[in-house]
BAVODO-794439 format. One record per residue: residue number from 1; residue in three letters; x, y, z of N, C-alpha, C, O in turn; chain. Coordinates in nm, 3 decimals. Example, Ala and Ser with C-alpha at 12.3 -4.5 7.8 and 13.67 -1.06 7.14 Angstrom:
// residues 2
1/ALA/1.319/-0.569/0.780/1.230/-0.450/0.780/1.320/-0.330/0.780/1.424/-0.332/0.846/A
2/SER/1.285/-0.225/0.708/1.367/-0.106/0.714/1.290/0.003/0.787/1.341/0.114/0.804/A
This chain:
// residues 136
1/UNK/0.081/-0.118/0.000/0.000/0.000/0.000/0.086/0.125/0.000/0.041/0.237/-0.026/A
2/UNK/0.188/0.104/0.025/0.285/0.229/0.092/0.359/0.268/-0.076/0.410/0.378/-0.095/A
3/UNK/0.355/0.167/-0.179/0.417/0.209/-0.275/0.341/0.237/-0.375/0.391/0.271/-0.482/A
4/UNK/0.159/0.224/-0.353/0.084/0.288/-0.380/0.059/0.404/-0.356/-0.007/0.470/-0.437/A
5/UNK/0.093/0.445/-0.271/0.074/0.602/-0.197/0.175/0.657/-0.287/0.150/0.736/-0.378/A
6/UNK/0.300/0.607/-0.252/0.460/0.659/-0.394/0.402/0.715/-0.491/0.399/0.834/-0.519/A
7/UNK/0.350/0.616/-0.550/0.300/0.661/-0.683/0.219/0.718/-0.720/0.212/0.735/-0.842/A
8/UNK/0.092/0.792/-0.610/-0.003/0.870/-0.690/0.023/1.032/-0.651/-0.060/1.119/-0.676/A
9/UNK/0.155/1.058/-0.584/0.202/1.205/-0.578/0.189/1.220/-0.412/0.149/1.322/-0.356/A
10/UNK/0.231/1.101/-0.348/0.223/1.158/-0.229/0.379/1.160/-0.198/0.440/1.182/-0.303/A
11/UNK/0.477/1.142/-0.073/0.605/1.169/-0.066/0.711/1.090/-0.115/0.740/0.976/-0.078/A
12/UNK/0.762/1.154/-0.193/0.882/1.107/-0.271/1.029/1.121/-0.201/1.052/1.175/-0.093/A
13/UNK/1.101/1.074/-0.267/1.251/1.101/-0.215/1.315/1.240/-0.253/1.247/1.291/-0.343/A
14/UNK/1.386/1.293/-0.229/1.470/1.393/-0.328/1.582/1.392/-0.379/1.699/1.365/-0.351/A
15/UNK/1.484/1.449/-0.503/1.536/1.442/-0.647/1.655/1.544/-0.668/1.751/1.503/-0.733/A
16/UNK/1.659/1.671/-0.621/1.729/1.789/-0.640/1.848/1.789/-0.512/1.830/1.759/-0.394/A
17/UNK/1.980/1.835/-0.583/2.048/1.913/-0.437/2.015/1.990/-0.381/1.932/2.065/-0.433/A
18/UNK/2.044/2.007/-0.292/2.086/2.157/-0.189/2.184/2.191/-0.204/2.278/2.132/-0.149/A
19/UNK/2.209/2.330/-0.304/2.360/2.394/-0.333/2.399/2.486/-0.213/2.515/2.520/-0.190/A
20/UNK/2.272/2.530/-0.127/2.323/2.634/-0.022/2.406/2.581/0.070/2.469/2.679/0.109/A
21/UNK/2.449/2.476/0.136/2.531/2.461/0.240/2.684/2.452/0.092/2.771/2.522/0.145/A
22/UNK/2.724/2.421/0.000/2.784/2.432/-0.113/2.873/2.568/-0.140/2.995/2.580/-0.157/A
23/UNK/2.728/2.705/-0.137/2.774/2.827/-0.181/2.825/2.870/-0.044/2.916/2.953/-0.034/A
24/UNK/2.764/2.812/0.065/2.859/2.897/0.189/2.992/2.852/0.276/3.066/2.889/0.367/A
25/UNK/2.971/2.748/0.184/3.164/2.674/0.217/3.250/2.770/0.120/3.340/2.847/0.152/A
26/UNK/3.207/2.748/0.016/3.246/2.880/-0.135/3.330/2.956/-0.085/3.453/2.956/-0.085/A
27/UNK/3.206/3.061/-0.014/3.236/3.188/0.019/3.304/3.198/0.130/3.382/3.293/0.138/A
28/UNK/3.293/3.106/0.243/3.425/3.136/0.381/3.565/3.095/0.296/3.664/3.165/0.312/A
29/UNK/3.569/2.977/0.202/3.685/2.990/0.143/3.762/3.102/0.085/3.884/3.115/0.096/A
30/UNK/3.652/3.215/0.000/3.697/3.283/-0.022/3.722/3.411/0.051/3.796/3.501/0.011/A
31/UNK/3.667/3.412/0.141/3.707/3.477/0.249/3.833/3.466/0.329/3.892/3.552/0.394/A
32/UNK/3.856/3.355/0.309/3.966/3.331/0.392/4.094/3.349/0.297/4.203/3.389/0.339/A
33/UNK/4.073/3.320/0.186/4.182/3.349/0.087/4.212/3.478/0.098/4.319/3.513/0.148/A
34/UNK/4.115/3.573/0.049/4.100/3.736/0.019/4.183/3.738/0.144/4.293/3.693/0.111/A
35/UNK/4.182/3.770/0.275/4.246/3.815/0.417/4.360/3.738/0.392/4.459/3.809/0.412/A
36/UNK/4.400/3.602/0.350/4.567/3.536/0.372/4.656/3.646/0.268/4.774/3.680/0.270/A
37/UNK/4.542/3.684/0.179/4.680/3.723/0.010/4.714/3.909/0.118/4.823/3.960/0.145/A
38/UNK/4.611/3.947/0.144/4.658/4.072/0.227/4.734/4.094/0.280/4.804/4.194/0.265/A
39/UNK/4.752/3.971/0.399/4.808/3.946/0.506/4.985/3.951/0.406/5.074/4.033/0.431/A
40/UNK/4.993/3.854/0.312/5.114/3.815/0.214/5.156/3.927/0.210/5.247/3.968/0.282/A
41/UNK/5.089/4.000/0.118/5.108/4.137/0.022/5.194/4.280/0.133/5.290/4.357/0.122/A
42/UNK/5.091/4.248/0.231/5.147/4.347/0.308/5.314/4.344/0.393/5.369/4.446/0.435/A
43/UNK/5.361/4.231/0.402/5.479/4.181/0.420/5.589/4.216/0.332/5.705/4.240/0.365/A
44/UNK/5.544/4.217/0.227/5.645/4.289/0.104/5.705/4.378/0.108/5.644/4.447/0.190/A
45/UNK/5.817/4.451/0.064/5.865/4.583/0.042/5.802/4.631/-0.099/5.793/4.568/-0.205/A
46/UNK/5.764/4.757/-0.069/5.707/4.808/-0.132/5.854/4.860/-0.261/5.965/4.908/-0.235/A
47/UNK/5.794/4.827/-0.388/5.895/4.878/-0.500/5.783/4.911/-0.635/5.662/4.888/-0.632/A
48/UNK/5.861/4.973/-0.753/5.802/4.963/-0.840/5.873/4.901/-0.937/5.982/4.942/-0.978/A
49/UNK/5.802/4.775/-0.986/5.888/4.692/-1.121/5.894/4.785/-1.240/5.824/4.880/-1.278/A
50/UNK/6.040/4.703/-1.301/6.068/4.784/-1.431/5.957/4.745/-1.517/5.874/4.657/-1.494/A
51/UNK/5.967/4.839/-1.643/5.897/4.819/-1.746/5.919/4.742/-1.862/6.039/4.758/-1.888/A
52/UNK/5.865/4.663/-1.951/5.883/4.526/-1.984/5.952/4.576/-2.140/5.935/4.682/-2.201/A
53/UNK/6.018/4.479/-2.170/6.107/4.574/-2.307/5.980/4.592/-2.436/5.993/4.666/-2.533/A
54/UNK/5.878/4.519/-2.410/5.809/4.507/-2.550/5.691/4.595/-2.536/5.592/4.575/-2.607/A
55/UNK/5.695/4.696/-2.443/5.610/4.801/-2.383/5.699/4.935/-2.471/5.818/4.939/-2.502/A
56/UNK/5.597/5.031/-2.492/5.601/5.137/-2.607/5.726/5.266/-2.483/5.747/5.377/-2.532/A
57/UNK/5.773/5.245/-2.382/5.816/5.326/-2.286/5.968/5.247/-2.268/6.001/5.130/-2.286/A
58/UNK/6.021/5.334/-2.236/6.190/5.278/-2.222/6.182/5.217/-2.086/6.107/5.247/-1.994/A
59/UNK/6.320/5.078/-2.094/6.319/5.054/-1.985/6.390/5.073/-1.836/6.510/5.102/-1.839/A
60/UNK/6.356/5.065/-1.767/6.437/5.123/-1.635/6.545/5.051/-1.608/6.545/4.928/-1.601/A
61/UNK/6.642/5.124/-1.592/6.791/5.140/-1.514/6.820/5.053/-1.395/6.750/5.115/-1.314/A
62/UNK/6.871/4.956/-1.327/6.879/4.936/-1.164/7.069/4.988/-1.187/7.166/4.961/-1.259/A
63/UNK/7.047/5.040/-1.120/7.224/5.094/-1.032/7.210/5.025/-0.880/7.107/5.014/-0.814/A
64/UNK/7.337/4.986/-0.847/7.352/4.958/-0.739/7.425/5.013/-0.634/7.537/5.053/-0.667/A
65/UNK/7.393/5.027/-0.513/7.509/5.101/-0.416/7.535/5.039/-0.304/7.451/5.034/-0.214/A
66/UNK/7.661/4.980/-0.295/7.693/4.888/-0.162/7.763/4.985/-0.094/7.827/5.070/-0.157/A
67/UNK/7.758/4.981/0.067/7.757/5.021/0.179/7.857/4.893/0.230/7.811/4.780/0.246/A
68/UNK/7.971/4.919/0.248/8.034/4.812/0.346/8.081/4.840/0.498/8.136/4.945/0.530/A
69/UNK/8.057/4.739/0.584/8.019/4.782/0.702/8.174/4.849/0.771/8.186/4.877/0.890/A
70/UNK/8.259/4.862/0.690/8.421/4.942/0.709/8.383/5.119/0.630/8.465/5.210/0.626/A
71/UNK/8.202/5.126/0.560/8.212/5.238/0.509/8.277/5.267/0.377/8.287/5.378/0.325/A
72/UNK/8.318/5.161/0.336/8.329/5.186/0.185/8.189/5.233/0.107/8.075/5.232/0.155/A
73/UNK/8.236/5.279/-0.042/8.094/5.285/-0.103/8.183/5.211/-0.215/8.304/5.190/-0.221/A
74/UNK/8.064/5.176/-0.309/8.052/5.058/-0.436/7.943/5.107/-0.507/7.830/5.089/-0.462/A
75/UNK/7.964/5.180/-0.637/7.876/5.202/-0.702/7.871/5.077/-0.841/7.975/5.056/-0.902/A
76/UNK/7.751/5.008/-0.876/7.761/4.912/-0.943/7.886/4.798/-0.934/7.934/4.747/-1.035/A
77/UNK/7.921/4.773/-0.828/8.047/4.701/-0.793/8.206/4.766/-0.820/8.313/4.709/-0.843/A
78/UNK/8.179/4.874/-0.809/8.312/4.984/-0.824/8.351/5.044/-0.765/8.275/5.135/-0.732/A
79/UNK/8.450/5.045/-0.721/8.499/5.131/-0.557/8.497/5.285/-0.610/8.551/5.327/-0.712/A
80/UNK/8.414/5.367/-0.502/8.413/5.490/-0.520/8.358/5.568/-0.370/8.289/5.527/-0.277/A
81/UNK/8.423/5.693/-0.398/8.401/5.782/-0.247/8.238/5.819/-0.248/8.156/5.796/-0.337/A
82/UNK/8.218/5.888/-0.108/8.097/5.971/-0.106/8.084/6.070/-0.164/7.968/6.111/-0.177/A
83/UNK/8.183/6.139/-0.217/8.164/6.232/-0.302/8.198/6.243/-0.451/8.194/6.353/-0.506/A
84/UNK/8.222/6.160/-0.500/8.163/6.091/-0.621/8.066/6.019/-0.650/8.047/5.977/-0.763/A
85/UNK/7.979/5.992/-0.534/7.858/5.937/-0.580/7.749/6.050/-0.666/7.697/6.024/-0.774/A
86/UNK/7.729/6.183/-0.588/7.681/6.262/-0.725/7.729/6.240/-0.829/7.643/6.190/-0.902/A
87/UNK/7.850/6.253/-0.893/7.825/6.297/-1.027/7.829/6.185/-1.105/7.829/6.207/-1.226/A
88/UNK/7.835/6.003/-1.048/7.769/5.901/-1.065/7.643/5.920/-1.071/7.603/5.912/-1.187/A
89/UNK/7.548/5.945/-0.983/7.392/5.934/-1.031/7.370/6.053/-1.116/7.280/6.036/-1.198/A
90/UNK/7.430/6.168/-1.120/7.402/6.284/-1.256/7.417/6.188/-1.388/7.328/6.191/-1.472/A
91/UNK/7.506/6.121/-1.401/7.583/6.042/-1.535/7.453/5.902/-1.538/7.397/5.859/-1.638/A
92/UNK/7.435/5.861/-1.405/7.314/5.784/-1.492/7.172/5.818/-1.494/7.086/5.732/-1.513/A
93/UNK/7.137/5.985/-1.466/7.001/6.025/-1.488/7.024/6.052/-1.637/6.942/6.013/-1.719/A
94/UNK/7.135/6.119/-1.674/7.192/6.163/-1.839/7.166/6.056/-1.901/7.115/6.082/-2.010/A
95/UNK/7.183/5.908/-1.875/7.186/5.812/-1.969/7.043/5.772/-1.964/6.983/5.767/-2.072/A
96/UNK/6.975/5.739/-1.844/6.827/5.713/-1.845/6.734/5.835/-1.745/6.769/5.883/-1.638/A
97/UNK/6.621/5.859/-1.814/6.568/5.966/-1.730/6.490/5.863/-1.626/6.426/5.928/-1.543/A
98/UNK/6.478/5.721/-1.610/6.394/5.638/-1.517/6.532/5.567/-1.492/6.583/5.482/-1.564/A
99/UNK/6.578/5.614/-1.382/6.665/5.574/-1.293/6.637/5.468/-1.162/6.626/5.538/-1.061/A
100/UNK/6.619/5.315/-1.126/6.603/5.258/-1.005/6.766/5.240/-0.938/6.880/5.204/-0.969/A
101/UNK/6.682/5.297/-0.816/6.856/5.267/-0.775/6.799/5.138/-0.635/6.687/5.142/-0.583/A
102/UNK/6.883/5.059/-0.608/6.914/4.992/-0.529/7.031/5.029/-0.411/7.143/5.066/-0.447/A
103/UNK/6.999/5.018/-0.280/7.093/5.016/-0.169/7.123/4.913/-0.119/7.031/4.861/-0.056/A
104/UNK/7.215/4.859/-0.121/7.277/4.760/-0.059/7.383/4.759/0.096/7.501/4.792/0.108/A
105/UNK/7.316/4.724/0.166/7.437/4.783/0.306/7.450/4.672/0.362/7.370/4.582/0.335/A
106/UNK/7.579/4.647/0.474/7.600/4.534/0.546/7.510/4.573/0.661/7.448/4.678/0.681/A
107/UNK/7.517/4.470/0.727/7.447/4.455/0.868/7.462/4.549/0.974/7.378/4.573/1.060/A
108/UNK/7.613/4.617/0.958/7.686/4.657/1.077/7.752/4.776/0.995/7.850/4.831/1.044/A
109/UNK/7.717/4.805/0.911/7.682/4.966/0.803/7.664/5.084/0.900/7.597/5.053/0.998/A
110/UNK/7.689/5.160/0.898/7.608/5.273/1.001/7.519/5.317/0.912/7.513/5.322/0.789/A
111/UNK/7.421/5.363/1.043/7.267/5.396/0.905/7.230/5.512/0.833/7.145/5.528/0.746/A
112/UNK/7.365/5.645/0.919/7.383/5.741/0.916/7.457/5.746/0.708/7.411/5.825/0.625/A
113/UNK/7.537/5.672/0.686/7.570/5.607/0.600/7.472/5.590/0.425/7.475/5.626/0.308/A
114/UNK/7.369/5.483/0.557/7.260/5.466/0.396/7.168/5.566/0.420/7.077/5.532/0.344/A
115/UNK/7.141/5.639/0.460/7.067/5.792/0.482/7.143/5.841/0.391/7.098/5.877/0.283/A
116/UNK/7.283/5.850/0.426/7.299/5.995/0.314/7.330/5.948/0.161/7.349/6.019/0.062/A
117/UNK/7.330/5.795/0.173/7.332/5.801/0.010/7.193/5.829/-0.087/7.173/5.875/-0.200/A
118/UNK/7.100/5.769/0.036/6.937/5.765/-0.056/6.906/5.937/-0.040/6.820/5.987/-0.113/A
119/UNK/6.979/6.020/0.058/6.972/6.210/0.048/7.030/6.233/-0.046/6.976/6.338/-0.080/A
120/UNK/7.160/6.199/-0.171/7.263/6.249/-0.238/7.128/6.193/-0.376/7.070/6.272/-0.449/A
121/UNK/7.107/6.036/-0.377/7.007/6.050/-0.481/6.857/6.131/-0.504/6.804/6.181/-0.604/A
122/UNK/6.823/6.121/-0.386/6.699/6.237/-0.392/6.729/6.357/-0.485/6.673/6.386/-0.591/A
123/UNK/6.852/6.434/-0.408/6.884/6.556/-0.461/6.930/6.539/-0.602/6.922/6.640/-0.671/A
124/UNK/6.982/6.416/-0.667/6.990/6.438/-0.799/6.869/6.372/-0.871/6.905/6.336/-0.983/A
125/UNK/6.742/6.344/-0.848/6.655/6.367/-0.923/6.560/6.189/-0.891/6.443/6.154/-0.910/A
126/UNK/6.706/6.103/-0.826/6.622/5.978/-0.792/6.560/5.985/-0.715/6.586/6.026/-0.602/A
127/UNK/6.425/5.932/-0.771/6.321/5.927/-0.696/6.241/5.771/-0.654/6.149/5.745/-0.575/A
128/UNK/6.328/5.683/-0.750/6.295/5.534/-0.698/6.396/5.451/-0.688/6.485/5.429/-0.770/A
129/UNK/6.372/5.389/-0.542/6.474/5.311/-0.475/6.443/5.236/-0.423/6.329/5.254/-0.382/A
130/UNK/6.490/5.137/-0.392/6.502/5.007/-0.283/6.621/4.972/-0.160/6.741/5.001/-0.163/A
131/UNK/6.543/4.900/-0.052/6.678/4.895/0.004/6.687/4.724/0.052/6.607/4.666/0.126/A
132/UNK/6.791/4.675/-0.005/6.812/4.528/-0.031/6.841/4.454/0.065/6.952/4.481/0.111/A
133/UNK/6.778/4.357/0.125/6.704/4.300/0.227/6.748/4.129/0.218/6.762/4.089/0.102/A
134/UNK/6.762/4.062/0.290/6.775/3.926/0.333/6.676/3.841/0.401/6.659/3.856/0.522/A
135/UNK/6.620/3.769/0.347/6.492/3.717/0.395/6.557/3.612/0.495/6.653/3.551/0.449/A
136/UNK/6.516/3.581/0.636/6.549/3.499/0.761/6.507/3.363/0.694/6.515/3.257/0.758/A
């Protein structure tokens, strides 16, 4: 009798999913993603990448400046004073007007040091820099 009842439209099994418990696993996933990549992103040093050669704009320059913790300076791996570092970064704003410069210092650098090299590029016109870092 009971599979008589089945069959003339009384209770059936179900036929359809339930996508809602589905869409709200979804969405805490993506919730939880969105807040981890933040969390990432914000850890970063902030820089701006060069520009790609097959892009209609020239591409950017990296110069380098090592700081050795005896106070040497090293421009692109070249021994040079503090006061030749101006007319080093004049000579490579002349060659590229998008100049990145990089700082490189030892551990035990004085900081007084990489201050005044990223002050000597300011004043000649660099305006983007990095300062080169060792991940633990």
């Amino acid at each position: 009798m009971a599979s008589a009842l089945q069959a003339r439209g009384g209770r059936g099994g179900i036929v359809g999913i339930n996508v809602t418990p589905m869409v709200d696993v979804v969405l805490v996933l993506l919730i939880i993603m969105m807040v981890s990549a933040t969390y990432i992103v914000s850890q970063s040093l902030k820089v701006e990448l060069p520009k790609t050669a097959s892009s209609d704009e020239t591409v950017a320059k990296t110069y380098v400046v090592t700081v050795t913790k005896e106070g040497n300076y090293f421009f692109n791996d070249k021994p040079t004073s503090k006061q030749a570092l101006p007319a080093q970064f004049r000579a490579a704003r002349a060659a590229s007007k998008d100049v990145n410069l990089v700082v490189t210092a030892d551990e035990d650098a004085h900081h007084g040091k990489v201050v005044a090299v990223i002050d000597l590029a300011k004043v000649e016109g660099i305006t983007k820099f990095a300062i080169n870092v060792e991940k633990q």
